[in-house]
VEXFIFI-706238 format. One record per residue (C-alpha): x, y, z. Coordinates in steps of 0.25 Angstrom, whole numbers, padded with zeros to 4 digits, always signed. Layout:
REM VEXFIFI-706238
XYZ ...
END
This chain:
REM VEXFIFI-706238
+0494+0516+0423 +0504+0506+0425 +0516+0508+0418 +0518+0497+0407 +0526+0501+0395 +0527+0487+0388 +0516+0477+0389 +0520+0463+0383 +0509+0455+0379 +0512+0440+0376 +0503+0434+0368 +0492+0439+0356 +0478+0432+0359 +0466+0437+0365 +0474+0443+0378 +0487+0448+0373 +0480+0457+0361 +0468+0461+0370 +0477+0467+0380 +0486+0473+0370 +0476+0480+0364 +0471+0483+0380 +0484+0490+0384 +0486+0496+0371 +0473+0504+0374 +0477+0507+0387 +0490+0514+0382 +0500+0502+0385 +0510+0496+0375 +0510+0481+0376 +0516+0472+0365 +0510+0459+0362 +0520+0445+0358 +0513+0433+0351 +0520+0421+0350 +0513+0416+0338 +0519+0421+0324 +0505+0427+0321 +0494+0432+0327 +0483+0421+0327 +0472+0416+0335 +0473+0404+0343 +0457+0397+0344 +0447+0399+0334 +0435+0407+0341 +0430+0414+0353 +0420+0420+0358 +0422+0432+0366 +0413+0435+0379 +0407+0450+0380 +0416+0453+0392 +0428+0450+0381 +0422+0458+0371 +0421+0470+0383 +0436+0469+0381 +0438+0470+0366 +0427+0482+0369 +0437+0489+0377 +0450+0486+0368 +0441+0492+0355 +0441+0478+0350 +0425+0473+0352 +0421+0477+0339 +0430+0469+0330 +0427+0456+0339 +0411+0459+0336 +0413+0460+0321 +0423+0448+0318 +0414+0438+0328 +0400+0436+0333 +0390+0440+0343 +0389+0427+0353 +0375+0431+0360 +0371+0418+0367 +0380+0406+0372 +0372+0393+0372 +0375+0378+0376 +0370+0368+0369 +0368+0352+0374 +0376+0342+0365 +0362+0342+0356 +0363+0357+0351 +0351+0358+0359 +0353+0374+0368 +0353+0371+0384 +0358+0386+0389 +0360+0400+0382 +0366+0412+0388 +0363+0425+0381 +0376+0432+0379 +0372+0447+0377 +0364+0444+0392 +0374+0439+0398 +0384+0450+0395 +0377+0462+0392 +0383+0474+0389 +0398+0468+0392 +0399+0463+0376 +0394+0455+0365 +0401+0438+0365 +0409+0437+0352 +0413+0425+0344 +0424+0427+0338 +0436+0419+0330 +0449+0420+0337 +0456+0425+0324 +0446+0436+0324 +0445+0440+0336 +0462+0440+0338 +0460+0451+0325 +0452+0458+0334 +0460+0460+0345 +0475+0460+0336 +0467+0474+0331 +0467+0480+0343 +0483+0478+0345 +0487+0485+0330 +0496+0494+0340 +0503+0485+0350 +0515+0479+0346 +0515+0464+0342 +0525+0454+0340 +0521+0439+0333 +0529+0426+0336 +0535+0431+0347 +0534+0424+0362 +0540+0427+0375 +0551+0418+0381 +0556+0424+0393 +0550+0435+0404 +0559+0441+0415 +0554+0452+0425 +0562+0462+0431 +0560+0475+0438 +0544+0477+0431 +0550+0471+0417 +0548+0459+0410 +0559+0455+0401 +0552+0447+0389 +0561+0437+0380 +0553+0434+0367 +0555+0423+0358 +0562+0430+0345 +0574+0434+0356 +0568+0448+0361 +0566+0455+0373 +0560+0466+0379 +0555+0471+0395 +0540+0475+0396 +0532+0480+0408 +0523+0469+0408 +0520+0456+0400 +0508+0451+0399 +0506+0435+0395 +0494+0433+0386 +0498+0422+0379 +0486+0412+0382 +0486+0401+0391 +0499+0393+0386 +0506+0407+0390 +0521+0409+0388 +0522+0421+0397 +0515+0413+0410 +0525+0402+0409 +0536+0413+0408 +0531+0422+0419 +0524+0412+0429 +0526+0399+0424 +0517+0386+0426 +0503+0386+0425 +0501+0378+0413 +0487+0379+0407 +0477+0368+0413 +0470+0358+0405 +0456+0361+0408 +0450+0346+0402 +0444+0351+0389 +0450+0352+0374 +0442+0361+0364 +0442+0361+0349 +0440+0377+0343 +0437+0380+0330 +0430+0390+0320 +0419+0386+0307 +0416+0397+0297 +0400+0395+0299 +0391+0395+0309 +0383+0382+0311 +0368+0385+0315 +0365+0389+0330 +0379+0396+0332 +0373+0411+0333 +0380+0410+0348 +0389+0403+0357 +0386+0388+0358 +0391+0377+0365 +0385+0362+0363 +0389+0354+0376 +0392+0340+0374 +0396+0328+0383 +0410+0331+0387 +0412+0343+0374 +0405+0355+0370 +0407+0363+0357 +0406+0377+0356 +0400+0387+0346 +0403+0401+0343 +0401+0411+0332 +0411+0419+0327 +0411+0430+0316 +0408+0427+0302 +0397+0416+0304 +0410+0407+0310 +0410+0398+0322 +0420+0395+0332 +0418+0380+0338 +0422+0375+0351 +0424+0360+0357 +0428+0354+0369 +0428+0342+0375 +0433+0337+0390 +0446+0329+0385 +0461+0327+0391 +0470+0337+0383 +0472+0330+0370 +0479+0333+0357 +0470+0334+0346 +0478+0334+0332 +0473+0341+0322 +0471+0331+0313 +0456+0324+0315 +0452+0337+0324 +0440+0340+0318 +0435+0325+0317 +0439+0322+0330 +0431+0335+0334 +0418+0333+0326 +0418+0320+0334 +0420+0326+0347 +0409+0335+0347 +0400+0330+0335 +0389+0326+0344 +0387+0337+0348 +0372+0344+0342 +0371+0359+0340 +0380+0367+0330 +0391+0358+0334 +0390+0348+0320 +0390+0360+0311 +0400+0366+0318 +0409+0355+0317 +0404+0352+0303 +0409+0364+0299 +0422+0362+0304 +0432+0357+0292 +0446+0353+0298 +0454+0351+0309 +0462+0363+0308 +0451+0373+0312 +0448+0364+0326 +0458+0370+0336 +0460+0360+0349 +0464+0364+0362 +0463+0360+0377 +0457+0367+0387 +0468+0375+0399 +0465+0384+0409 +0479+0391+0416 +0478+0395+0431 +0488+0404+0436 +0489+0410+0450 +0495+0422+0445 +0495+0431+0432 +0507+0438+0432 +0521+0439+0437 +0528+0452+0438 +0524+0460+0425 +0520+0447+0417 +0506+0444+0418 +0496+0435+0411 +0483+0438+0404 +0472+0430+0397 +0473+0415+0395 +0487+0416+0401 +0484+0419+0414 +0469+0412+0415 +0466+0404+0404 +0453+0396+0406 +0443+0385+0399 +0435+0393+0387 +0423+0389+0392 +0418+0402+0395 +0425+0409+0384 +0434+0418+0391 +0448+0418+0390 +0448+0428+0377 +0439+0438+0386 +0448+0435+0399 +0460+0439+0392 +0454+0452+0386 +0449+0453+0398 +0462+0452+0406 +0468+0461+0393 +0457+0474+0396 +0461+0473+0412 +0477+0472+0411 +0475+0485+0404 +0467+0491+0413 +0475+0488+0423 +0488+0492+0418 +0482+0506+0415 +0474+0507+0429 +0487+0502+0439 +0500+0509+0442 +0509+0498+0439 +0510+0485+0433 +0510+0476+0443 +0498+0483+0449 +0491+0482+0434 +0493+0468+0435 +0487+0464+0450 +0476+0474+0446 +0474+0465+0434 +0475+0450+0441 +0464+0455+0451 +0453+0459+0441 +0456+0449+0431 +0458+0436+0441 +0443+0435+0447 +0439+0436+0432 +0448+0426+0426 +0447+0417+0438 +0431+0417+0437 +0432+0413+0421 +0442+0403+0421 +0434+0396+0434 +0421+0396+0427 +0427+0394+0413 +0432+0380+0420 +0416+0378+0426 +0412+0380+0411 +0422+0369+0406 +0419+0361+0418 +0403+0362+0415 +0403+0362+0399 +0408+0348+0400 +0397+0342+0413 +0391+0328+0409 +0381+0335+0397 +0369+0332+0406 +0372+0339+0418 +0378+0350+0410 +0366+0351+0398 +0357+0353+0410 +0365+0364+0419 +0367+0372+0406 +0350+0371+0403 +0347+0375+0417 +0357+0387+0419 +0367+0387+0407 +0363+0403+0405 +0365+0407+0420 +0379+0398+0422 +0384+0406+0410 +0379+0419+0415 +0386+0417+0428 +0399+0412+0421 +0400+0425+0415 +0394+0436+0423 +0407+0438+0432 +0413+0443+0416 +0401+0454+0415 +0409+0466+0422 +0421+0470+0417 +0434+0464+0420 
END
């Protein structure tokens, strides 16, 4: 077991708690900053893959997931009629790894803050400064403190702090899509599963969350635009109103701009993870296109290992070179076909409508059978 007596986590999402919650377990004492005021949420649903739900299996956590979302057993696309051209049977495909949750973000970030009850926290705080000497990192935070740590870890999503402090550069790259997220407290007919209705140039996106709620997605190829959030939901029920399916009720259901959250797509590349004894995890160090609705899993994913390998490996800097070498071929393959995936959602509609008919089910095995075994 390396020895690691203060483990700083920056930043409390998806990763940063997951791996609190991880080292915890594993007899380490990290600490987590959020540079947010209050806990929240950022996004308005997810669905959760079974190899993240393996994750939260192992941290204690799987069960409170299942009970605040819904079972996703089948993934469907749809052409922009409505009308079913491929359906991939979830429970086959994965097996015994885990059921695929729909979940709110809210929810599941209530999940996850209920396995940290015991690891110190700290609100409204960010970092401003790192320095490394001698195996330390000397951390400046915003309200004037400071304080040396074995390691810190940066999982502070893809706009992160601690990567522009420890290896500068690498801004996040515009991947030529915006998407539009938002939640409905009903569940428009059809949406018993994940379904996506494939336009010319947009898709929408369909998942069922837990109390008979739906979390909704839209995207559309566009330059990176601002989108004011006055008109947003006209100027969305426009966009993607031609679209058949659940989509009308959906957006029907819909009753202001405020619950339509816009974004624009970013992936980050970056050559290396860590510098010293700072090291990125999740979104920071590989965030991709959602397409294949990984980069929650992926960050617990990365969570789980990290603290394998801080208990397995004689020192930190031998943790942390174990870790890069399991977790790179994985994150490398999900970013590369999460890129195909955005790439082929978006095909001229008639070339796409008749790849997806023909083999819609096996390209959506193969994208996800490298993710069966265990990271």
């Amino acid at each position: 077991m390396a020895t690691v007596e203060r483990i700083l986590i920056v930043g409390g999402g998806i990763g940063g708690l997951s791996l609190a919650a991880a080292l915890h377990r594993r007899g380490f004492t990290p600490e987590v900053v959020e540079r947010s005021p209050e806990w929240r949420a950022t996004g308005a649903g997810i669905g959760i893959l079974a190899n993240g739900m393996r994750v939260l299996r192992a941290l204690g956590l799987d069960g409170a997931v299942i009970r605040a979302g819904a079972v996703m057993r089948h993934w469907s696309f749809c052409n922009a009629r409505g009308e079913v051209l491929c359906t991939t049977d979830l429970e086959d495909l994965w097996g015994d790894v885990g059921p695929c949750i729909g979940i709110e973000r809210g929810k599941l970030h209530d999940a996850l803050l209920a396995g940290v009850t015991e690891v110190p926290t700290r609100l409204g705080i960010a970092v401003t400064e790192l320095r490394q000497t001698a195996g330390r990192v000397a951390v400046a935070f915003s309200d004037g403190s400071q304080a040396d740590y074995d390691l810190v870890v940066g999982a502070d999503g893809i706009h992160s702090t601690v990567r522009t402090l420890a290896l500068g550069g690498a801004s996040p790259r515009f991947a030529g899509q915006v998407v539009w997220r938002s939640l409905i407290p009903t569940r428009p007919q059809g949406v018993d599963d994940m379904v996506v209705v494939m336009g010319e140039g947009c898709f929408f996106g369909l998942v069922p969350v837990g109390n008979r709620h739906t979390y909704g997605f839209g995207g559309l190829n566009a330059e990176a635009l601002e989108d004011p959030l006055e008109g947003r939901l006209e100027r969305v029920r426009c966009l993607f109103g031609a679209l058949g399916g659940p989509v009308p009720e959906y957006l029907g259901a819909l009753g202001g701009d405020e619950q339509l959250r816009y974004d624009a797509i970013e992936w980050v590349d970056l050559e290396r993870w860590h510098t010293g004894r700072v090291l990125l995890v999740g979104d920071a160090a590989h965030a991709g296109p959602p397409h294949m609705g990984q980069g929650g899993c992926m960050a617990m994913e990365d969570a789980l290992v990290l603290s394998e390998c801080l208990r397995s490996a004689d020192t930190v800097e031998n943790a942390l070179e174990e870790y890069v070498s399991r977790r790179r071929p994985r994150t490398d393959w999900v970013q590369e076909q999460s890129r195909a995936a955005l790439a082929a959602w978006l095909l001229p509609a008639a070339a796409r409508d008749a790849a997806l008919r023909e083999r819609g089910d096996a390209l959506l095995r193969a994208r996800y059978a490298p993710l069966l075994p265990a990271p």
